[in-house]
C-alpha positions in Angstrom: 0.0 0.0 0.0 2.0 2.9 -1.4 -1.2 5.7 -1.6 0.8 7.6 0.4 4.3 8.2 -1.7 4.6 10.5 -4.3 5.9 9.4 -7.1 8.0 11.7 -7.6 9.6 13.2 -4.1 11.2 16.5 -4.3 13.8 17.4 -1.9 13.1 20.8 0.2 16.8 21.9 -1.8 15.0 21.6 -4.5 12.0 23.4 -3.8 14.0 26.7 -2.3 16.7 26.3 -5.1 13.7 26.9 -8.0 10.8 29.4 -5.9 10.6 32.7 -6.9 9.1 34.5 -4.0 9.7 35.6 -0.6 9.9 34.5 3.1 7.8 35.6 5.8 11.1 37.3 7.5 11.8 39.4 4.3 8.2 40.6 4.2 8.0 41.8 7.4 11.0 43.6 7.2 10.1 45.2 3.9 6.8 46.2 5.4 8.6 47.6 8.3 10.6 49.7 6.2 8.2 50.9 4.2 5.7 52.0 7.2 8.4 53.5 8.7 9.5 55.6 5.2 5.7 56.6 5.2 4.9 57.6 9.0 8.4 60.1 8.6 6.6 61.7 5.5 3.2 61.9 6.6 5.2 64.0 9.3 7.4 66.3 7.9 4.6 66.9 5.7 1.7 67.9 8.7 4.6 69.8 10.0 5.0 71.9 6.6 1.4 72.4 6.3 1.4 73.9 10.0 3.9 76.1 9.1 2.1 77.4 5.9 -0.8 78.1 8.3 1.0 79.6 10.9 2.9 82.0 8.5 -0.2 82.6 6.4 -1.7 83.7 9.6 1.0 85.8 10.9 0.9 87.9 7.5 -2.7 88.5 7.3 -2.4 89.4 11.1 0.2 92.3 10.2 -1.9 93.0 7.1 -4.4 94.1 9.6 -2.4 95.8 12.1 -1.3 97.4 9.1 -4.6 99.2 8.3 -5.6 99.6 12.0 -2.2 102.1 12.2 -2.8 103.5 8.9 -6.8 104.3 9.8 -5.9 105.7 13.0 -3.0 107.6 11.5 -4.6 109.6 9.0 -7.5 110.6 11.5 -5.3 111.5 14.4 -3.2 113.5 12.3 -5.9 115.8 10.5 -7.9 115.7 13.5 -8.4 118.3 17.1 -9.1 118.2 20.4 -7.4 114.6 21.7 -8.9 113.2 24.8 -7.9 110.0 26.3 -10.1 108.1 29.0 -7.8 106.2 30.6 -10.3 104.0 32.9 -12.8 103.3 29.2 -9.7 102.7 27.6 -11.2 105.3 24.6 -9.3 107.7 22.3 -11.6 110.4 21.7 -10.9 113.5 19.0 -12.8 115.4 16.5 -12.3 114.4 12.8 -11.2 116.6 10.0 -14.9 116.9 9.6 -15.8 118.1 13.1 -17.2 114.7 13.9 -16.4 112.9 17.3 -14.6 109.6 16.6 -13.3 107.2 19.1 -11.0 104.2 19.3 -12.0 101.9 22.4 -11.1 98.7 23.0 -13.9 95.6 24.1 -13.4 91.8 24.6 -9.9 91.7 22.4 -10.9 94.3 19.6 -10.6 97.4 18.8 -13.9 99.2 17.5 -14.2 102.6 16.1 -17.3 104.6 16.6 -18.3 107.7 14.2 -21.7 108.9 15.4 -23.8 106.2 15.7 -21.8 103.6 13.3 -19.8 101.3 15.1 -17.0 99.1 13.2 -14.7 96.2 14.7 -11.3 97.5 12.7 -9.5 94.3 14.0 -9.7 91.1 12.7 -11.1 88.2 14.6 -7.7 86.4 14.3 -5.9 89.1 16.4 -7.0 89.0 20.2 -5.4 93.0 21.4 -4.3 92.4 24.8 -3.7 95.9 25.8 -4.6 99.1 24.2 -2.7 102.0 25.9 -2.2 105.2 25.0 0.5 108.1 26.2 0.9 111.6 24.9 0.4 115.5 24.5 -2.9 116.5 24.4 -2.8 120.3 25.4 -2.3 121.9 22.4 -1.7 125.2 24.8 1.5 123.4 26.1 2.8 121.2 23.1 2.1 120.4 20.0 -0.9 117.7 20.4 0.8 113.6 20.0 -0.5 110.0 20.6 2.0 107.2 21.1 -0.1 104.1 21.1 1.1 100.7 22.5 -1.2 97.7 21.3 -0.4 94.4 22.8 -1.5 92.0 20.8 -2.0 87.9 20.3 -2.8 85.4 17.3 -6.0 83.5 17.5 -4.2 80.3 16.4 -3.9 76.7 17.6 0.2 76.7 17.2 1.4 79.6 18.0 -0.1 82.6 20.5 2.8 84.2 21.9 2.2 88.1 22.1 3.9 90.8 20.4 3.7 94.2 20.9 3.2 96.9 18.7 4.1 100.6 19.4 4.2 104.2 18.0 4.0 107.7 17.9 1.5 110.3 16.1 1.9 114.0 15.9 -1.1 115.9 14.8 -0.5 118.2 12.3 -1.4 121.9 12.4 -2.6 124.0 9.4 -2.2 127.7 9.9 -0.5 127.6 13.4 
């Protein structure tokens, strides 16, 4: 009773001498490797995209901050009578066109109030910490200046440090 031998026995030589694949050791390994090459780009790659955010964020922040100085600029400058509320936080003064406008600062923005429009002239991914404000305002004494110093933080995941922000305007005089 031979229904168990092949008839024709191949040796396991044989059998590794003429396969053409691989062993379970060498897959592994390979898979390994290869999980390893893809979990180091998948990182460097978040880590690029966070830093496209973070910059992207930073220059639209000074974008704003930006037109916050120019706006206030230009109106302090051709404007009278400069009164400064320490305890509201509020720049007061009369526009070129004799109307009463005011720089305040609420809940991390600074709003600016002509008459009865109010406007947020910060952006809501700039959070002003501190919104101080130093100066000259008897024109009798000196010649009438603001220096403003705005404390101010990103509204972003990464990166909130503070930075501070700081100058000086001198209003100017016609006919004096």
């Amino acid at each position: 009773m031979n229904f168990f031998k092949a008839k024709n026995p191949v040796s396991l030589k044989h059998l590794r001498a003429h396969t053409h694949g691989f062993t379970l050791v060498e897959v592994m390994i390979s898979f390994t490797l290869f999980g390893l090459l893809v979990g180091v780009i998948t990182g460097s790659l978040i880590n690029v995209f966070r830093s496209h955010f973070y910059v992207f964020s930073t220059l639209n922040s000074q974008a704003n901050l930006r037109f916050l100085l120019e706006t206030m600029t230009r109106e302090i400058k051709e404007g009278n009578n400069l009164v400064f509320d320490s305890e509201a936080r509020t720049l007061s003064f009369a526009n070129k066109d004799n109307s009463l406008v005011s720089y305040y600062l609420e809940h991390g923005v600074v709003y600016r109030n002509e008459g009865a429009e109010t406007l947020p002239i910060t952006s809501n991914d700039l959070d002003v910490l501190k919104f101080d404000v130093a100066g000259c305002f008897d024109s009798a004494l000196c010649q009438p200046s603001v220096t403003l110093l705005l404390e101010i933080s990103q509204r972003v995941r990464f990166q909130n440090q503070p930075f501070y922000l700081q100058t000086t305007i001198t209003q100017r005089r016609v006919g004096v």
